[in-house]
N, C-alpha and C positions, 0 to 999 in steps of 0.2 A: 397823217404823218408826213413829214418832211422826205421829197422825194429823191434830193442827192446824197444820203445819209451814209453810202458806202463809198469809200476813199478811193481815189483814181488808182494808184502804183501800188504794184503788191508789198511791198514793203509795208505801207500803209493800213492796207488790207489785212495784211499778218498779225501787225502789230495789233489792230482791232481785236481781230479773231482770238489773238491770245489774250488779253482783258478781259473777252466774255468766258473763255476758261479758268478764267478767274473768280468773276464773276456771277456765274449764271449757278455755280452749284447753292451758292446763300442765297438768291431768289428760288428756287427748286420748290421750296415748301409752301412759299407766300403765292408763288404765282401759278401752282401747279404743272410746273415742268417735268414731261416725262424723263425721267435717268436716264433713259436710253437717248433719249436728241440729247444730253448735256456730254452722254458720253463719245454720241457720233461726232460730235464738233469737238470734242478732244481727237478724236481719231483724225477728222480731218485737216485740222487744225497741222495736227503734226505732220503728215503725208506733203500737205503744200508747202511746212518749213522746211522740210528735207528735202523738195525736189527745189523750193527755190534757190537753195545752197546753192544744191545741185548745179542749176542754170546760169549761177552767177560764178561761175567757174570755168575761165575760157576756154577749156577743154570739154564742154558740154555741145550736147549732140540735138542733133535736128529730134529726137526722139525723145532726149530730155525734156528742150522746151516744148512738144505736144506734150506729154506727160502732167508739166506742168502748168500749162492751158487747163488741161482738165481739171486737174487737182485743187485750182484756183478757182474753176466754174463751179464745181459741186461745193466747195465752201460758201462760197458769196451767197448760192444757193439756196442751204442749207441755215444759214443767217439771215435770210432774207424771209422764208420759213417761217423759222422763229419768231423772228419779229412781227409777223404777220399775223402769228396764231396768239400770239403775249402781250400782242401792242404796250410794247415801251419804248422807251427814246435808252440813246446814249447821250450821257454830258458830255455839254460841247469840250470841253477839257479832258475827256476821255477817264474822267475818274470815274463812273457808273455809271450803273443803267437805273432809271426811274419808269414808274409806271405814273399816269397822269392819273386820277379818280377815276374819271370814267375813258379807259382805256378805248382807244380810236386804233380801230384795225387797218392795217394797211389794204389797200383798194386793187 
């Protein structure tokens, strides 16, 4: 698998993470996705849009952006996971996720 696949700025990153919440429940049955990682990457998904709000708000605290360090680490994480255990690619265009034939696991 292609090894810069996750986006540098979390904007970016969000924006990903929200696509595969989009995405990931209609691959669920094809790819065998447990419910529960489709449902933690909504959970997290959301926790890192709220604290990034949060952060982008120039009244945000030294606490805020730890918070949202973390909140960013355990998603990137958590997709990274994923992608590891389901070997598939995102379109470069960001409209899907594909699985190759013979899915190549990440290393």
């Amino acid at each position: 698998m292609e090894k810069n696949w996750i986006p540098h700025t979390r904007s970016a990153q969000l924006a990903m993470a929200k696509r595969w919440v989009v995405l990931l429940p209609g691959k669920e049955k094809e790819w065998q996705i447990p419910r529960v990682m489709i449902q933690r990457m909504r959970e997290l998904t959301a926790d890192a849009e709220t604290l990034h709000a949060r952060t982008e708000d120039h009244k945000a605290t030294m606490e805020d952006e730890a918070l949202t360090r973390t909140a960013f680490h355990e998603l990137i994480t958590h997709m990274k996971d994923i992608r590891a255990k389901f070997g598939f690619y995102t379109a470069a265009d960001g409209s899907g996720l594909y699985r190759p034939r013979f899915p190549v696991h990440a290393s």
